[in-house]
N, CA, C and O atoms as a GROMACS GRO file, in nm:
protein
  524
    1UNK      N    1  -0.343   0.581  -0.299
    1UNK     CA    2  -0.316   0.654  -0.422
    1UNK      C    3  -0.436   0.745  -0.456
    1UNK      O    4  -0.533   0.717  -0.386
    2UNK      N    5  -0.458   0.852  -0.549
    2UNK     CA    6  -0.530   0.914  -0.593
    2UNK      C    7  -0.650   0.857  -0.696
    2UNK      O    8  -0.751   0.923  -0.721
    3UNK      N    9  -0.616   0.697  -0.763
    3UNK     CA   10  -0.699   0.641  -0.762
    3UNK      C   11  -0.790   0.596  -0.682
    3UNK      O   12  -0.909   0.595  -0.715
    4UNK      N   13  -0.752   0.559  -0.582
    4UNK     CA   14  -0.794   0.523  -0.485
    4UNK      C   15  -0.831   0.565  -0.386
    4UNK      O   16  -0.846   0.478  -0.300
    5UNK      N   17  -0.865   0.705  -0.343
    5UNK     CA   18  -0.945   0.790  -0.318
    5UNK      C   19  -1.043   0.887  -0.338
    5UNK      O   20  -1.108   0.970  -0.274
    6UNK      N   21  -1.024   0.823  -0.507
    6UNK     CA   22  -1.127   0.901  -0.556
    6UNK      C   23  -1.210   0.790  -0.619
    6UNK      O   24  -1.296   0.833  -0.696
    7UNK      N   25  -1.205   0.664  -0.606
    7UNK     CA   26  -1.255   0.538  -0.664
    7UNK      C   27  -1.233   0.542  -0.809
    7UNK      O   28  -1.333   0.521  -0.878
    8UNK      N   29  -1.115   0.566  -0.873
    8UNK     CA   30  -1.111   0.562  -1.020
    8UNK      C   31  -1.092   0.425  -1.038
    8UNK      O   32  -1.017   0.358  -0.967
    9UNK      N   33  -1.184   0.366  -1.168
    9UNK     CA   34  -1.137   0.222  -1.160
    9UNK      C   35  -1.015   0.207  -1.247
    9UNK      O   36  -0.996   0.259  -1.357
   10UNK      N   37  -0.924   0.116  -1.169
   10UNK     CA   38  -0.809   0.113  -1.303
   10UNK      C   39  -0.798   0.023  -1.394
   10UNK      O   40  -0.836  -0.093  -1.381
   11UNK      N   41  -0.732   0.081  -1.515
   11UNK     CA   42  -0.729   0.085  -1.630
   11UNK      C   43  -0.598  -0.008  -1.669
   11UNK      O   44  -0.513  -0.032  -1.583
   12UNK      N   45  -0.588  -0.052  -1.786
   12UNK     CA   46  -0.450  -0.122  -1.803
   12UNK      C   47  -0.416   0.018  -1.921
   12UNK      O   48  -0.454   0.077  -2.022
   13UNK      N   49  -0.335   0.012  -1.832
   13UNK     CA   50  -0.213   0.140  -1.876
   13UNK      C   51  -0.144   0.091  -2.000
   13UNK      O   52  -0.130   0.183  -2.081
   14UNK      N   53  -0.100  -0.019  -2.038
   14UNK     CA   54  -0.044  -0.084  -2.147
   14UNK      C   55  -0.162   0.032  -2.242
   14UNK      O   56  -0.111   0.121  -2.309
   15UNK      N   57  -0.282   0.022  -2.238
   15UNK     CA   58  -0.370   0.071  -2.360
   15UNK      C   59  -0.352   0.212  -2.374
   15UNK      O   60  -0.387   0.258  -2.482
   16UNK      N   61  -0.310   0.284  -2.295
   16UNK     CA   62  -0.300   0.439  -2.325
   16UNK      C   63  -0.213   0.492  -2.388
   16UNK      O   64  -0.096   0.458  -2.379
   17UNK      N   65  -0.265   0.605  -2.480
   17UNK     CA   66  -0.128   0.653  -2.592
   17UNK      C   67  -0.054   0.704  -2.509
   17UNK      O   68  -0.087   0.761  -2.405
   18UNK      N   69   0.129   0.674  -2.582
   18UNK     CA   70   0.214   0.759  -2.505
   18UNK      C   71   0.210   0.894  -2.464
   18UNK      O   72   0.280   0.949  -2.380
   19UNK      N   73   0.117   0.940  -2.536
   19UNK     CA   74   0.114   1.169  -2.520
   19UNK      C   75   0.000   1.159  -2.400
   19UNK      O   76  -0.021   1.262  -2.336
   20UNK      N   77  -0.066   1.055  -2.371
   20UNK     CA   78  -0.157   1.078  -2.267
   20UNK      C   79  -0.100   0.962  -2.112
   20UNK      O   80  -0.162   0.954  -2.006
   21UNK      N   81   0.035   0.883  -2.147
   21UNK     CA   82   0.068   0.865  -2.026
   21UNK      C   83   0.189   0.990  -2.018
   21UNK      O   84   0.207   1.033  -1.904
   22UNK      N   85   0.260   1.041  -2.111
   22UNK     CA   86   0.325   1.185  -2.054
   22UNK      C   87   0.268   1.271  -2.061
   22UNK      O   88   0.336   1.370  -2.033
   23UNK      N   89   0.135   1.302  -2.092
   23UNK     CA   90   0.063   1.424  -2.009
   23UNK      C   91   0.067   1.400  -1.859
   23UNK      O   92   0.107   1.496  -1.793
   24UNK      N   93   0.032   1.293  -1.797
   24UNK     CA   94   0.036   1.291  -1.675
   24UNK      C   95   0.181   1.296  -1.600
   24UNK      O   96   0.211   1.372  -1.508
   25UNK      N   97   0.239   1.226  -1.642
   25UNK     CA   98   0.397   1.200  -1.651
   25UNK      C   99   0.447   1.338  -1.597
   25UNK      O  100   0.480   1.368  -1.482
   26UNK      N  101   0.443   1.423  -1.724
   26UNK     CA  102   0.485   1.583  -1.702
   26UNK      C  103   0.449   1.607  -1.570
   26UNK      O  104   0.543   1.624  -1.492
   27UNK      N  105   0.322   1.614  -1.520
   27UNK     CA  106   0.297   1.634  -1.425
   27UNK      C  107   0.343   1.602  -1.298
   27UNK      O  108   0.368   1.693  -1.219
   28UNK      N  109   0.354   1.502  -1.274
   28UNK     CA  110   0.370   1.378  -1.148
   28UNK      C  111   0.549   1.426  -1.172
   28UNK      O  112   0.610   1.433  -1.066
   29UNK      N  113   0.620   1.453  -1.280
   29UNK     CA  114   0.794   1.465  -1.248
   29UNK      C  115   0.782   1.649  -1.215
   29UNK      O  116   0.868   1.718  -1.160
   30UNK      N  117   0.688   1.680  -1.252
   30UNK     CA  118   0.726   1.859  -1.185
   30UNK      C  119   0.667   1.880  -1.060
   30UNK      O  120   0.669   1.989  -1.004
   31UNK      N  121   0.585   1.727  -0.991
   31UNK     CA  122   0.574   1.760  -0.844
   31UNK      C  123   0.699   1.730  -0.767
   31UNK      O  124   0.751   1.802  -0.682
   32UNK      N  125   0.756   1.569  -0.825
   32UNK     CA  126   0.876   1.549  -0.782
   32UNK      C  127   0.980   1.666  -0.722
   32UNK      O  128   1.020   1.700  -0.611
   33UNK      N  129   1.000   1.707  -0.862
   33UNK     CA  130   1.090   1.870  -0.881
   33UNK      C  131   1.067   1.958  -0.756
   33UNK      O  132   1.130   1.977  -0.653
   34UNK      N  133   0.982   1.991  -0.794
   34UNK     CA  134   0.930   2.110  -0.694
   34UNK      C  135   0.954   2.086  -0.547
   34UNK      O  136   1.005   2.159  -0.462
   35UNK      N  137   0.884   1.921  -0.538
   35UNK     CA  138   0.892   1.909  -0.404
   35UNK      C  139   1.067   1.880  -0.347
   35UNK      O  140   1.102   1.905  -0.232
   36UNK      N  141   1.142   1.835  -0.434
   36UNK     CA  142   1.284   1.843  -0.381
   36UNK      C  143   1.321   2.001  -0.410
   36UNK      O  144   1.214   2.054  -0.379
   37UNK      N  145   1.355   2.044  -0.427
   37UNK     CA  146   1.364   2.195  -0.454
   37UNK      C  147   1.328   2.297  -0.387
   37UNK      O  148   1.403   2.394  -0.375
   38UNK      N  149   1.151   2.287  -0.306
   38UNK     CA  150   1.150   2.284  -0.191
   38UNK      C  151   1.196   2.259  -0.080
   38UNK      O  152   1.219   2.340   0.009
   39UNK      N  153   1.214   2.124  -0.077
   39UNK     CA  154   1.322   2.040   0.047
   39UNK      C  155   1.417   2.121   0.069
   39UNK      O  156   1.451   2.148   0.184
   40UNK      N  157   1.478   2.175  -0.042
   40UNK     CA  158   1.588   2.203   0.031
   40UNK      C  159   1.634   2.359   0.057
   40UNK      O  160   1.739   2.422   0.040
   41UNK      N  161   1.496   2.393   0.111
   41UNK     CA  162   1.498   2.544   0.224
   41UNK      C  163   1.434   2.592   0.139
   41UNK      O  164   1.421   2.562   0.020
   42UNK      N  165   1.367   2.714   0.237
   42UNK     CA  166   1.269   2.840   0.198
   42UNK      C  167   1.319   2.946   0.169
   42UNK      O  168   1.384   3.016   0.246
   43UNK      N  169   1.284   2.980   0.009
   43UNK     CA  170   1.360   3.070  -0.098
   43UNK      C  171   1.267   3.166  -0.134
   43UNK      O  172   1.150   3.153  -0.100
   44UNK      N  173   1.301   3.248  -0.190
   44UNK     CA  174   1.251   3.359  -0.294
   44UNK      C  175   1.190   3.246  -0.409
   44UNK      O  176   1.262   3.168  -0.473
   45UNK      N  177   1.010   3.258  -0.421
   45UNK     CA  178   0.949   3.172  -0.573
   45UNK      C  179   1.039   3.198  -0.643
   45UNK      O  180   1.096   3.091  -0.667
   46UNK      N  181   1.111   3.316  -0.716
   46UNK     CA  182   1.128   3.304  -0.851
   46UNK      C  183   1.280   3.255  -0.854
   46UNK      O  184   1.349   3.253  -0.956
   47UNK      N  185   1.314   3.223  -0.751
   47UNK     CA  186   1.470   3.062  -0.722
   47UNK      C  187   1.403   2.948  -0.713
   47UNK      O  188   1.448   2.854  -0.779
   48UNK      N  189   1.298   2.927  -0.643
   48UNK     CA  190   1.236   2.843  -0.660
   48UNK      C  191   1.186   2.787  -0.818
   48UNK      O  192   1.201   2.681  -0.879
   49UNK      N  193   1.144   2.866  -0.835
   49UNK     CA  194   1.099   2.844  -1.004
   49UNK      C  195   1.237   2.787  -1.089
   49UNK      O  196   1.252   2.680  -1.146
   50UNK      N  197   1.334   2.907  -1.073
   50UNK     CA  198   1.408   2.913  -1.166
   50UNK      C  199   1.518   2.742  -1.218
   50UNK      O  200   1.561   2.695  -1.323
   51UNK      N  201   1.521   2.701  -1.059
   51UNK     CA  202   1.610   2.604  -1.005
   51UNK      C  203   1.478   2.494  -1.045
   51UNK      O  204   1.520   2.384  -1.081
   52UNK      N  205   1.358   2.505  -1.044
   52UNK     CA  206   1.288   2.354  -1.069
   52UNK      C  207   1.233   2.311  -1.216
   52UNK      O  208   1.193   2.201  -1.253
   53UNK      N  209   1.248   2.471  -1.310
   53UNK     CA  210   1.244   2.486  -1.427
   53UNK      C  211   1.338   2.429  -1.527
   53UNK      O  212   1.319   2.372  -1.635
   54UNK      N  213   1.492   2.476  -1.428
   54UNK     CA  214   1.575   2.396  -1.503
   54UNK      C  215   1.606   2.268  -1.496
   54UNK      O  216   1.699   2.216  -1.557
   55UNK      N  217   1.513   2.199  -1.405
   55UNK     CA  218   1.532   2.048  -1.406
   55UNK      C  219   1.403   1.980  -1.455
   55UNK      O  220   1.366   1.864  -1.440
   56UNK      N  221   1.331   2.107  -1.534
   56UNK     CA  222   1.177   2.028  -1.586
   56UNK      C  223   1.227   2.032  -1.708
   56UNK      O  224   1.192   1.934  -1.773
   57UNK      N  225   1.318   2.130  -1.785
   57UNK     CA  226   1.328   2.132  -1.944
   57UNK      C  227   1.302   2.029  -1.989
   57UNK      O  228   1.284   1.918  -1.941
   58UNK      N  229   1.299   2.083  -2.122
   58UNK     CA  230   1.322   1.934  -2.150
   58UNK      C  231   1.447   1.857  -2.224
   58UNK      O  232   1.460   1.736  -2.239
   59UNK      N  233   1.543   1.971  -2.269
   59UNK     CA  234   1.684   1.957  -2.248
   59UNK      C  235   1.740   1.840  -2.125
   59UNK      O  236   1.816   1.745  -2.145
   60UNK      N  237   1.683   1.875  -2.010
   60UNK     CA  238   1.752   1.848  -1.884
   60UNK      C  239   1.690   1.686  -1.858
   60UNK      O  240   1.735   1.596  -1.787
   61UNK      N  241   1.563   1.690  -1.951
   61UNK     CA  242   1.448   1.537  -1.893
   61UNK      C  243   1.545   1.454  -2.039
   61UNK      O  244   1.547   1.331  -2.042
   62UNK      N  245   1.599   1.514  -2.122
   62UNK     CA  246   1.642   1.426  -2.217
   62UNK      C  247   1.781   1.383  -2.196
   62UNK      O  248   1.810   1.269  -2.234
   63UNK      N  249   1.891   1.473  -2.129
   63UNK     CA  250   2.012   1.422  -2.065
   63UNK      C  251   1.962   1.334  -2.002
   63UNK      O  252   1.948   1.225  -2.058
   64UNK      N  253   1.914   1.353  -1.843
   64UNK     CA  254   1.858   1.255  -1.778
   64UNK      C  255   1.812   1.103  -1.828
   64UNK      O  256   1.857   0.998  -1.783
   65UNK      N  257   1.724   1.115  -1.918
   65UNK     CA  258   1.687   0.973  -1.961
   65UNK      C  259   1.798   0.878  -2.059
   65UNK      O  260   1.815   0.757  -2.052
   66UNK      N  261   1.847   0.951  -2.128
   66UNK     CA  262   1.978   0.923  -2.237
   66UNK      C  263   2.086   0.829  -2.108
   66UNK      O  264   2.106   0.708  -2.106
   67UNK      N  265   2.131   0.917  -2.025
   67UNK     CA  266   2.186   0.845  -1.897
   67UNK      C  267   2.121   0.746  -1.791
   67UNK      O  268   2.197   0.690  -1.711
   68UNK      N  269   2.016   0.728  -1.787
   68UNK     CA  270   1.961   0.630  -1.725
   68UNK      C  271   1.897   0.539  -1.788
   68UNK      O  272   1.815   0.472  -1.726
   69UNK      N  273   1.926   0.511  -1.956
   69UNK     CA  274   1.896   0.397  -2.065
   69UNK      C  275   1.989   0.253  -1.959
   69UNK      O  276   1.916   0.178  -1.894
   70UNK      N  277   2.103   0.238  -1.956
   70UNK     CA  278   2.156   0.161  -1.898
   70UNK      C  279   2.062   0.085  -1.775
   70UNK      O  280   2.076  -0.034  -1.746
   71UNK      N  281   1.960   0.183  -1.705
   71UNK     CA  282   1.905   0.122  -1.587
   71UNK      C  283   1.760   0.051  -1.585
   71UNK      O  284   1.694  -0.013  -1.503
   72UNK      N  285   1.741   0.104  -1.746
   72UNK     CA  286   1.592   0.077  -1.731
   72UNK      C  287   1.546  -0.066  -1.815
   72UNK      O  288   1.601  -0.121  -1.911
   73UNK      N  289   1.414  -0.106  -1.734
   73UNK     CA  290   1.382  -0.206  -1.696
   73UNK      C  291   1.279  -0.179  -1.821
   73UNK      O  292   1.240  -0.269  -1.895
   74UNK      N  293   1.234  -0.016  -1.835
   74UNK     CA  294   1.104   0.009  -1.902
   74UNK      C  295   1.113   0.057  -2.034
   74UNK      O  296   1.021   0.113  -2.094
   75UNK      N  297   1.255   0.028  -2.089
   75UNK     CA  298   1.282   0.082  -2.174
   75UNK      C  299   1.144   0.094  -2.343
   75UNK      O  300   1.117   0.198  -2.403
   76UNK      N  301   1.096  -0.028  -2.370
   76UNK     CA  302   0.986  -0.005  -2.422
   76UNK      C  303   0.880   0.077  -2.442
   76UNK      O  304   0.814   0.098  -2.544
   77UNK      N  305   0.870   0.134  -2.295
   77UNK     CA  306   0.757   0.259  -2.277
   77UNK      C  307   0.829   0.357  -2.350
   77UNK      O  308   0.799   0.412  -2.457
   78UNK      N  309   0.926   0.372  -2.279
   78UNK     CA  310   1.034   0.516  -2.293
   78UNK      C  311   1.039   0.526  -2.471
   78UNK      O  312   1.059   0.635  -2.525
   79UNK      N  313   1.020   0.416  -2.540
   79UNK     CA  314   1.072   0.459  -2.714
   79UNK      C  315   0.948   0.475  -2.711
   79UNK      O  316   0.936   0.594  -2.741
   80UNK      N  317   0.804   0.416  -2.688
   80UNK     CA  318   0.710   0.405  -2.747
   80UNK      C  319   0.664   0.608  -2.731
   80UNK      O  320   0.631   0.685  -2.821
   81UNK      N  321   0.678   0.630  -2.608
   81UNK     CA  322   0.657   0.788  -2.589
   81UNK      C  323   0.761   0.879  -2.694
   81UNK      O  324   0.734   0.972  -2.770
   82UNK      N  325   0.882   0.814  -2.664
   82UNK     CA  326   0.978   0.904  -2.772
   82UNK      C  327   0.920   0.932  -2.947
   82UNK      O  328   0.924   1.020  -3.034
   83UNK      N  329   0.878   0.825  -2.930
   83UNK     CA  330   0.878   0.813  -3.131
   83UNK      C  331   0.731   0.842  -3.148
   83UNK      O  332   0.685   0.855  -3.261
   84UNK      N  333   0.622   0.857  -2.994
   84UNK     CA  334   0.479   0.911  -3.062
   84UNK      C  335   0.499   1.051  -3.130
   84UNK      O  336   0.579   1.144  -3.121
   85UNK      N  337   0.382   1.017  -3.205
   85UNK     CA  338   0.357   1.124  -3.341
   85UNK      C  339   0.308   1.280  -3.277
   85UNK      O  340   0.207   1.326  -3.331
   86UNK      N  341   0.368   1.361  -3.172
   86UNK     CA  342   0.335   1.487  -3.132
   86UNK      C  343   0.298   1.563  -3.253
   86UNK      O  344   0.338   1.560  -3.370
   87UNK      N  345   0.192   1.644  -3.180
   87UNK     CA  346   0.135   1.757  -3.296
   87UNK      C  347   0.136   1.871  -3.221
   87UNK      O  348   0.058   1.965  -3.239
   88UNK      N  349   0.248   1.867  -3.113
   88UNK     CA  350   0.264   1.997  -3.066
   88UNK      C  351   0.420   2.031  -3.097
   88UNK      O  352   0.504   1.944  -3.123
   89UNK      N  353   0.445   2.164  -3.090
   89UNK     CA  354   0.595   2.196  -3.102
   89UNK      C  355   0.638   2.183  -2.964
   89UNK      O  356   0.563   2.180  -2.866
   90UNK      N  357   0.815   2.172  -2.966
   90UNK     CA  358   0.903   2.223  -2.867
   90UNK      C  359   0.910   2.426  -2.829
   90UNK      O  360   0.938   2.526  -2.896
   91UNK      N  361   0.873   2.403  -2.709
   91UNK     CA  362   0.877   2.602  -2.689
   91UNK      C  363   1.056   2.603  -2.732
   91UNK      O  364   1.098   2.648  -2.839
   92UNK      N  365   1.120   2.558  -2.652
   92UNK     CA  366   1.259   2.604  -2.595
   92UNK      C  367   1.344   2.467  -2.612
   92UNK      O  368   1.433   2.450  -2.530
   93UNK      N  369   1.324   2.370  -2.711
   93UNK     CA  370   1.426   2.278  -2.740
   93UNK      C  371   1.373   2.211  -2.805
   93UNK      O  372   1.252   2.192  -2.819
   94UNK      N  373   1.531   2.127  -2.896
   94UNK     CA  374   1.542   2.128  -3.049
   94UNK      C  375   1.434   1.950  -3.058
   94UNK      O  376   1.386   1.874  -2.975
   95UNK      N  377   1.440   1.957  -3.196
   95UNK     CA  378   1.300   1.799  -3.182
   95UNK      C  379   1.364   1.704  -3.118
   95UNK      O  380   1.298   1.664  -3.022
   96UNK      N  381   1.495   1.636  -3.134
   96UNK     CA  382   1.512   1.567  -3.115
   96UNK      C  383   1.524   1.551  -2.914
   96UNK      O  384   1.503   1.441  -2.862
   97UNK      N  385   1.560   1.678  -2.828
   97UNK     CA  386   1.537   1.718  -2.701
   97UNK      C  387   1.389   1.673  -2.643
   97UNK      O  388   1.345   1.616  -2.544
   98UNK      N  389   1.356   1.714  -2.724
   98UNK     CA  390   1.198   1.687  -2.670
   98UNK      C  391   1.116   1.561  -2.721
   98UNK      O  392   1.003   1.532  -2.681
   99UNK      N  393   1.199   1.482  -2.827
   99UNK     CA  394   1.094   1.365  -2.823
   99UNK      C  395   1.157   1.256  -2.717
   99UNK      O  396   1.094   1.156  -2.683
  100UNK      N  397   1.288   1.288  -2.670
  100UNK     CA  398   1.323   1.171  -2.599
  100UNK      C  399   1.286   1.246  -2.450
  100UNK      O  400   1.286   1.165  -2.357
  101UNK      N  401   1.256   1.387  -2.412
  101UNK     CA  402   1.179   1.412  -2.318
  101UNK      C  403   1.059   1.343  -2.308
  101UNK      O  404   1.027   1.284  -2.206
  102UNK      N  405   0.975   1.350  -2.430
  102UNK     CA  406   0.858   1.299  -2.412
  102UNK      C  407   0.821   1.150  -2.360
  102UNK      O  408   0.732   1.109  -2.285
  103UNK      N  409   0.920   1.088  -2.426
  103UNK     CA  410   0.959   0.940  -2.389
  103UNK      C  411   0.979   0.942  -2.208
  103UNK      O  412   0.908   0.876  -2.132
  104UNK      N  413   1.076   1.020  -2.171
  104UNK     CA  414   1.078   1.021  -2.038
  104UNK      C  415   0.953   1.084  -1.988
  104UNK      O  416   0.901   0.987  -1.935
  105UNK      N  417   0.903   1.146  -1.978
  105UNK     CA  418   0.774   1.190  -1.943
  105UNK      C  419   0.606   1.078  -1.950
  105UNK      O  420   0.503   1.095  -1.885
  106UNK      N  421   0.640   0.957  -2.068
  106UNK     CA  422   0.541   0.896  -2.116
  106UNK      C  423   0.636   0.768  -1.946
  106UNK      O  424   0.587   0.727  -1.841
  107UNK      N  425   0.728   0.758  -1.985
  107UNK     CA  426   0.765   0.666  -1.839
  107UNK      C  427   0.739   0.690  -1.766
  107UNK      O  428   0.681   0.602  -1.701
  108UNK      N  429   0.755   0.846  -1.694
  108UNK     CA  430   0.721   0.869  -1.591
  108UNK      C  431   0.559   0.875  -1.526
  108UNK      O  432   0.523   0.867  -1.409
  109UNK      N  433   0.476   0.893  -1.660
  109UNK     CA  434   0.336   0.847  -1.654
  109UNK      C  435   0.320   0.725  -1.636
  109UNK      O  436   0.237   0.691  -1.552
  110UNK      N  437   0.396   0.621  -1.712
  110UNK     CA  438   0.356   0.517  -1.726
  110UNK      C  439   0.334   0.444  -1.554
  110UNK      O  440   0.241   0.384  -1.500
  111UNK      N  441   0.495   0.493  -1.501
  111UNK     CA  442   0.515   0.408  -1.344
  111UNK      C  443   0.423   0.473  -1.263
  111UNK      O  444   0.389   0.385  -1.184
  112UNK      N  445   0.359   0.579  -1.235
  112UNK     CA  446   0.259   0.667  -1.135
  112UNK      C  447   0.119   0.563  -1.153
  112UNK      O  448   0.062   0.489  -1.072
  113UNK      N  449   0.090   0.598  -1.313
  113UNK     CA  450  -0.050   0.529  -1.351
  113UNK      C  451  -0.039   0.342  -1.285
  113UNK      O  452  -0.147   0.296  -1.248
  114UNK      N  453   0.051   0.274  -1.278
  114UNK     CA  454   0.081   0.134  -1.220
  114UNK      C  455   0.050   0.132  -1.087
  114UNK      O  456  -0.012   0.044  -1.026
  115UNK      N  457   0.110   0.261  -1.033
  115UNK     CA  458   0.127   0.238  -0.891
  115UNK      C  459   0.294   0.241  -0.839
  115UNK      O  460   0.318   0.264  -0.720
  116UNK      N  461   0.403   0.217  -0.935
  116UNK     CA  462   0.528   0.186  -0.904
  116UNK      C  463   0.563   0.344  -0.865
  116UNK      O  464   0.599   0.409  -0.963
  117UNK      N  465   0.558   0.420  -0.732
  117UNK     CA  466   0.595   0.542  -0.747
  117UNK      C  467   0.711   0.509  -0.683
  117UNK      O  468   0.761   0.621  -0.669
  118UNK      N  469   0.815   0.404  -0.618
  118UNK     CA  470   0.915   0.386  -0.612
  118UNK      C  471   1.004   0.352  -0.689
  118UNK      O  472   1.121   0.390  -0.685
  119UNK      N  473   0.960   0.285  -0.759
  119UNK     CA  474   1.088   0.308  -0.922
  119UNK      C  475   1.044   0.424  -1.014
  119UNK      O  476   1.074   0.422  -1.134
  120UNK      N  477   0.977   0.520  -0.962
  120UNK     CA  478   0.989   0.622  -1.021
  120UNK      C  479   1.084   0.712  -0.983
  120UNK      O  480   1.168   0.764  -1.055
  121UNK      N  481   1.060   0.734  -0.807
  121UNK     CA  482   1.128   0.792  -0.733
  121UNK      C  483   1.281   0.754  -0.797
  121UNK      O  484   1.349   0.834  -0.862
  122UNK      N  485   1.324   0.593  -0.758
  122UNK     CA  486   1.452   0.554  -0.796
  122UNK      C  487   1.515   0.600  -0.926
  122UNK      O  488   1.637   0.609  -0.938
  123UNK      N  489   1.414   0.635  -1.042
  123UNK     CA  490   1.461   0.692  -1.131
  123UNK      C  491   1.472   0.802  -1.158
  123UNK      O  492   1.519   0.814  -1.272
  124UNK      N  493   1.450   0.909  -1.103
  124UNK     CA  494   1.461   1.032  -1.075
  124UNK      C  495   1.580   1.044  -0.992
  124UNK      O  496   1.674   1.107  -1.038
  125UNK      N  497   1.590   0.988  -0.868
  125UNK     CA  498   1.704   1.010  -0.806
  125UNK      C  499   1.841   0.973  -0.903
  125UNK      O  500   1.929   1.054  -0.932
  126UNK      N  501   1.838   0.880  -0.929
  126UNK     CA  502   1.948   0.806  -0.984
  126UNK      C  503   1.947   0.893  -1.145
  126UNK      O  504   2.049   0.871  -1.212
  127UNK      N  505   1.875   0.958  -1.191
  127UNK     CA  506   1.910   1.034  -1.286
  127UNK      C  507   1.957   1.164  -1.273
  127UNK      O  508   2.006   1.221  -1.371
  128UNK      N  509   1.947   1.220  -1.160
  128UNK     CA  510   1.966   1.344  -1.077
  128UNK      C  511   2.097   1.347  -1.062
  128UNK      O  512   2.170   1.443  -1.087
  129UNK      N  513   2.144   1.179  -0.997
  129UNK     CA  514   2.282   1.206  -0.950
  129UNK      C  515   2.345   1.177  -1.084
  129UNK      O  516   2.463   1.210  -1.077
  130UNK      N  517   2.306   1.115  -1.237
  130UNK     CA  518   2.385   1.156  -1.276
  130UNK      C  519   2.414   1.262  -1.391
  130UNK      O  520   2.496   1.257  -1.483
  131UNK      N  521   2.341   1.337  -1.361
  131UNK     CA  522   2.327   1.461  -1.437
  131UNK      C  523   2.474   1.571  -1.407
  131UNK      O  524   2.482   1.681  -1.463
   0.00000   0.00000   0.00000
């Protein structure tokens, strides 16, 4: 892992605010993105973009998670990110879009920062298909 090549010592993730396990979160699901999106053939960037943009919204991260409530194991994280106190706005979707994005985003931090990047994966896929 990237901890672990860079000798970061780890941390119990339980202690980190939700806006700082979906800062990372954000991150780690728009490599996901990209890198399937990629996968599947060499495009013109701005298809590239356009096609990995619309699966970063956060419209699209809040369908997604709303539909994969039924699967999750982590559901705790997921409210604790939803209902943190942001002091930033939504660019391009309405509050309620983006705090249950954020929630998905604070999960998706949460499982990277553990180490679980296979039930991350699993949850991405399985939210993909049912989008």
């Amino acid at each position: 892992s990237i901890l672990d090549q860079f000798q970061i010592k780890k941390q119990n993730v339980c202690t980190y605010s939700p806006l700082t396990l979906a800062y990372i979160g954000d991150a780690i699901y728009e490599i996901i993105i990209r890198t399937i999106v990629v996968g599947e053939g060499n495009r013109q960037v701005n298809q590239l973009h356009k096609k990995s943009s619309n699966l970063a919204k956060a419209g699209t991260q809040a369908e997604m998670v709303l539909k994969l409530q039924p699967f999750l194991e982590e559901e705790q994280i997921y409210k604790r990110g939803r209902n943190a106190k942001s002091y930033t706005a939504a660019k391009n979707a309405d509050i309620i879009d983006y705090r249950n994005a954020t929630g998905f985003e604070a999960l998706m931090g949460y499982l990277y920062m553990q180490g679980k990047t296979e039930r991350m994966f699993e949850l991405v896929k399985k939210g993909m298909e049912l989008l």
